[in-house]
N, C-alpha and C positions, 0 to 999 in steps of 0.2 A: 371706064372713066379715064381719062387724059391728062396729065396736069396741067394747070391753068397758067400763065403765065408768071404771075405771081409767084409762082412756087417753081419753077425752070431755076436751073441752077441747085436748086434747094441741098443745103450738109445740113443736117444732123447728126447729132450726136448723141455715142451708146459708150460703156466702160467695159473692157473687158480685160480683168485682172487675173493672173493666174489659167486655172481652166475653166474660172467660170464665165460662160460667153453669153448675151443679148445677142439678138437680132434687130434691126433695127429695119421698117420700113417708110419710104418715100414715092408716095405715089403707090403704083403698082408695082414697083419692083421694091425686094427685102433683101437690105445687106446682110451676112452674114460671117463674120471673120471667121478665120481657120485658125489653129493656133497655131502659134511660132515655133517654127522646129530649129537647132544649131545642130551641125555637124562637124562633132569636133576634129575628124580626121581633116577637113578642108576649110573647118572656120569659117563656112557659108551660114549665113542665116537666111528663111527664107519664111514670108510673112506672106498671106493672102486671104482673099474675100472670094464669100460667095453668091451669086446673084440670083434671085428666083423671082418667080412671081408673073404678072400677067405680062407685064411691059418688059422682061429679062430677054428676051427673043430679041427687042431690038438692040440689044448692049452685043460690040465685036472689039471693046479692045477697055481697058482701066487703063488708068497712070494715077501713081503712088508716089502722095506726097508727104513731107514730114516738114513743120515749117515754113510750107512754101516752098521747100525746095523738093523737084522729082530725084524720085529713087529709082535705082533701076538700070538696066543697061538698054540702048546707050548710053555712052557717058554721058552723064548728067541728064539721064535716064530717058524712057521713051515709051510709050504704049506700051502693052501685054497685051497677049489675046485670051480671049474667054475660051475654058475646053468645053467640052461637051456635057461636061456637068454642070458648067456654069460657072467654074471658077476658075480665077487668074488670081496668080502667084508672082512675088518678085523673087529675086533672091540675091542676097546681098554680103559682099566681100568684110571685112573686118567692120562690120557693124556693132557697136558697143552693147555690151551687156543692160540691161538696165529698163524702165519704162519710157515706152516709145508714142509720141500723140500722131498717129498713121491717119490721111487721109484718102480714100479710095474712090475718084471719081470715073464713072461709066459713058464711056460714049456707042454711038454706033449710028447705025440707020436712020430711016426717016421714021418718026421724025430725031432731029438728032439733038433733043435736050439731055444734057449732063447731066447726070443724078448721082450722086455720093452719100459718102457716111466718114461720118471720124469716130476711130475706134483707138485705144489705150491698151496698148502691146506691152506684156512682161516679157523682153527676151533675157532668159535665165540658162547659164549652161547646164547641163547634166551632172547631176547630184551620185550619179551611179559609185563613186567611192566611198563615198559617206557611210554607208553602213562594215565595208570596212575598217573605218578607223575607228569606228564608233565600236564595233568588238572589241578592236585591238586595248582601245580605252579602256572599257567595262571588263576586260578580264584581268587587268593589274591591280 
């Protein structure tokens, strides 16, 4: 089944807080975020979707938007390509901490309707200290 044109273009919208993820589908193909990883040796963050489904064959490149504006390199951002699993990734230079409203639209082939998803990104540093201070606490 095809989308009709009505629906060409089509966002929807899924929430994904923390690690708990939706999927969201549109037409034949089902977004699926990945969750957000930081690394704090290089202070990248790097946010990405996963595309499946019957109509996913025809998606070769996403652009990630937050507000309207693309994220991404190049500056002031530019396609990703899809791997072989179906997912594309941005990955982003001092990107702030905090909840992020990410939109993930797919292009590709014939035919070549856009199809996206807006999903609700918690990017959170690594908590990996915490339970040392939290001893150091609990033993005084």
């Amino acid at each position: 089944m095809r989308c009709s044109s009505a629906c060409r273009g089509f966002l929807a919208a899924a929430t994904v807080i923390g690690a708990t993820f939706f999927s969201l589908s549109a037409s034949a193909a089902t977004f699926t975020p990945l969750p957000p990883t930081y690394d704090p040796s290089t202070g990248l963050v790097t946010l990405g979707v996963r595309i499946t489904g019957q109509d996913a064959s025809y998606f070769t490149r996403v652009l990630f938007f937050e507000y309207g504006n693309h994220l991404g390199t190049p500056a002031g951002g530019g396609p990703v390509g899809i791997d072989a699993n179906g997912e594309a990734v941005v990955t982003l230079a001092h990107y702030p901490f905090g909840f992020h409203n990410i939109t993930a639209v797919a292009h590709g082939g014939p035919p070549d309707y856009p199809q996206g998803a807006t999903f609700t990104y918690d990017v959170e540093p690594p908590l990996n200290w915490l339970p040392a201070v939290l001893d150091r606490l609990l033993s005084d």
